[in-house]
C-alpha positions in Angstrom: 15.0 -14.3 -9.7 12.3 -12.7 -12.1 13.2 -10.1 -14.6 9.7 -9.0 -15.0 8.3 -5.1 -14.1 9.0 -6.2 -10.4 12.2 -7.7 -11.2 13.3 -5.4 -13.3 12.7 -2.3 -10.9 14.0 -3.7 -7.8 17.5 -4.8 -9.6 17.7 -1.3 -11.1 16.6 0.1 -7.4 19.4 -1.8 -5.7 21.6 -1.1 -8.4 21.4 2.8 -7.8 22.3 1.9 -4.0 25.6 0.8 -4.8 24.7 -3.1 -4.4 26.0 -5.7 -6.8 22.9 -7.7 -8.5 22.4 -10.6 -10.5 19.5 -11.7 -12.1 18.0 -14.9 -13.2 15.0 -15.4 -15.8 14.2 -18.2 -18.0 13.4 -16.0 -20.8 16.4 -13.9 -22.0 14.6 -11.2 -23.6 13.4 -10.5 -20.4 16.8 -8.6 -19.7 15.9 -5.7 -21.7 14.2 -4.5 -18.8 16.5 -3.6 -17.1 18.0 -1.0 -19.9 21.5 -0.4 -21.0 23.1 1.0 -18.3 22.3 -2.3 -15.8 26.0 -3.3 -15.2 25.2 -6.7 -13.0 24.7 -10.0 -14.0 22.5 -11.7 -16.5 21.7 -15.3 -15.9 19.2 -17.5 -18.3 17.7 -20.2 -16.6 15.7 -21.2 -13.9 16.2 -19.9 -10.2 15.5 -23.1 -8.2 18.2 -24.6 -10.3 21.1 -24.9 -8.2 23.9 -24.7 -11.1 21.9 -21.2 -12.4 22.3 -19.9 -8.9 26.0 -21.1 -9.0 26.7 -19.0 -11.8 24.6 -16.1 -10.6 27.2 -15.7 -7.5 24.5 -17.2 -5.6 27.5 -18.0 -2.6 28.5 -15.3 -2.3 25.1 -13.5 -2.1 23.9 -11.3 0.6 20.5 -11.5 -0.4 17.6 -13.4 -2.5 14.2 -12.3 -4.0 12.3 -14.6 -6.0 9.8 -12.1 -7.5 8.7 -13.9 -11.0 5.3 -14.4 -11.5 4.7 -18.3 -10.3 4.4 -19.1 -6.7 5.6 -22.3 -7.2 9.2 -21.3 -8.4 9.0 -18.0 -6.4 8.6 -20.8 -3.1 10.8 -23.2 -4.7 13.6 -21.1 -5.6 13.6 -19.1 -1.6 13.7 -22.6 0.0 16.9 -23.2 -2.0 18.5 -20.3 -1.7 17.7 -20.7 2.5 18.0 -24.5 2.8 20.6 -25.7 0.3 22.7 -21.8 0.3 22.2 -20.7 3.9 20.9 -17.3 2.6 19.3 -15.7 5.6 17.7 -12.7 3.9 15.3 -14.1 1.9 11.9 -12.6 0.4 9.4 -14.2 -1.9 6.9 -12.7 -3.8 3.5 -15.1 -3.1 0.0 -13.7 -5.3 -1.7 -16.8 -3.4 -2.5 -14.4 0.2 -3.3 -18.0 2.1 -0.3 -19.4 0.8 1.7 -16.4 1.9 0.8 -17.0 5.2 2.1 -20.4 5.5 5.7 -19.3 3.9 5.6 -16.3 6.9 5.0 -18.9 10.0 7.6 -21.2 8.2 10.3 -18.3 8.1 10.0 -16.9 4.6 9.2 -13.5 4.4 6.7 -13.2 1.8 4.9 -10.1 0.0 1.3 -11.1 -1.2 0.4 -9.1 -4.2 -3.1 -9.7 -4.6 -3.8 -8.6 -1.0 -1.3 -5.9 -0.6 -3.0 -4.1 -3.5 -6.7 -5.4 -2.5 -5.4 -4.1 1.3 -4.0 -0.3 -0.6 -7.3 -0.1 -2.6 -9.7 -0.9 0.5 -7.4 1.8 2.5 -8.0 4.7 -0.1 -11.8 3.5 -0.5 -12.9 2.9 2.9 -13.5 5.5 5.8 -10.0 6.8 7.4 -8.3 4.1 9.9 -11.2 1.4 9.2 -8.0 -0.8 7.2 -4.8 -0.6 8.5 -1.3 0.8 7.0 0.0 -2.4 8.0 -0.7 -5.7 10.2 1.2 -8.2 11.5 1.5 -11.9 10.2 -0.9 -13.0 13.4 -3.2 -10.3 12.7 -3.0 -9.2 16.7 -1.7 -5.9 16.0 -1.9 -2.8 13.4 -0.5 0.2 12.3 -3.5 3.0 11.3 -2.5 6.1 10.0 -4.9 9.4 10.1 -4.6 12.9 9.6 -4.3 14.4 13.7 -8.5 15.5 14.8 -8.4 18.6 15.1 -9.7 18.2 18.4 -5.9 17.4 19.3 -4.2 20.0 17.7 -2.2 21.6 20.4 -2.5 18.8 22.8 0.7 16.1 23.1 1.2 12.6 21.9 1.2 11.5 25.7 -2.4 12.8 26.4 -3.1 10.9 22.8 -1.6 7.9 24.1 -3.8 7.7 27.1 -6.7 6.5 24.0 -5.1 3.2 23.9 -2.8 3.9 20.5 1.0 4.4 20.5 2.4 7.0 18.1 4.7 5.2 16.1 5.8 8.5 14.5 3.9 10.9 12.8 4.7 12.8 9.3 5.0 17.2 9.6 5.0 18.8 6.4 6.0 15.9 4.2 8.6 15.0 6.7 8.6 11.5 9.1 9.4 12.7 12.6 9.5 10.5 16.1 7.2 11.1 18.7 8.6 11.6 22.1 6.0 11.7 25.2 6.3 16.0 25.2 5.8 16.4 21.6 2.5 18.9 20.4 0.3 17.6 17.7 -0.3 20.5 15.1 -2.5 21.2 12.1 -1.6 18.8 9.0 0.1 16.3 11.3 -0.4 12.2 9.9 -0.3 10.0 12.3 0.8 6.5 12.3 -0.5 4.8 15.0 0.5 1.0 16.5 -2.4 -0.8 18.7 -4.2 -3.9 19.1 -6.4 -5.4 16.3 -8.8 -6.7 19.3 -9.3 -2.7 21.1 -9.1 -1.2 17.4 -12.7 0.0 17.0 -12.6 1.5 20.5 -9.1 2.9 20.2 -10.5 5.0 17.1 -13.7 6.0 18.5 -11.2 7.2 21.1 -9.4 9.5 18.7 -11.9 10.8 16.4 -13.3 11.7 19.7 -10.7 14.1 21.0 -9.5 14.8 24.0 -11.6 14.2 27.6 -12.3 17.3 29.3 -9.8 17.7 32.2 
């Protein structure tokens, strides 16, 4: 639901996987969006209309994202494609970020735009791994990526590990790799790296510090 530039770009995204899409907007001139070539469904109306999500193949549906720009229908519309549907995959796009919160503990995966882009900003403003990649819901735990200290070039994720952090997995050469226990760190690795919010400041200091002697 939502044939706006989020909309419209995430229909033509899921389009190009081979999925089958419809897609609901009040306003009809909102379809030309998605182009020519779009070859699902176009439905005017509103998405927390039951009858619209009728004719959108809504029962059929293996998935619903209510990305227009209110949060009311965006909440609205997910609660009736979960409640009154029994869509299990269901995302809504939230700009309120306390709101957004309440629709995660209640079940509904939400994307908070406002903070998501204040978070990407902060990240690209702010000293390496003092904002997070990601965080959890709760806010107990974090993923910080860094470019590898040189200090631990040649050493292994293991002796790493011992700071505190967990290589989640690290990207080589514009490639994402796993990290097993015996892998070496080299020059240009980024690593992406799961720990508690609570030990995050030591777990850091930790890292940038390199490895202990011995």
């Amino acid at each position: 639901m939502g044939c706006g530039r989020v909309g419209s770009t995430l229909a033509r995204n899921l389009e190009d996987r081979g999925h089958s899409i419809s897609v609901v907007d009040s306003n009809p001139d909102a379809f030309r969006r998605l182009g020519p070539n779009f070859s699902g469904t176009k439905v005017t109306g509103y998405g927390f209309d039951q009858s619209v999500l009728e004719t959108a193949g809504i029962k059929e549906a293996g998935a619903f994202a209510a990305v227009s720009s209110g949060d009311n229908s965006n909440i609205i519309s997910a609660r009736v494609a979960r409640e009154t549907f029994g869509i299990d995959n269901v995302v809504a796009r939230i700009y309120d970020p306390g709101r957004a919160e309440v629709y995660q503990r209640l079940g509904i995966p939400t994307v908070a735009t406002v903070r998501w882009t204040a978070d990407q900003i902060l990240r690209r403003l702010l000293p390496e791994g003092s904002e997070p990649e990601w965080r959890d819901p709760s806010g107990a735990i974090r993923i910080s990526d860094l470019d590898a200290p040189g200090a631990w070039v040649g050493h292994g994720v293991a002796e790493l590990e011992r700071t505190g952090a967990r290589v989640a997995f690290l990207t080589r050469l514009g490639e994402g790799m796993m990290a097993g226990p015996k892998l070496v760190l080299q020059d240009g690795d980024r690593l992406h790296l799961v720990m508690a919010e609570a030990d995050a400041d030591m777990v850091n200091a930790a890292v940038a510090a390199g490895p202990e002697e011995g």
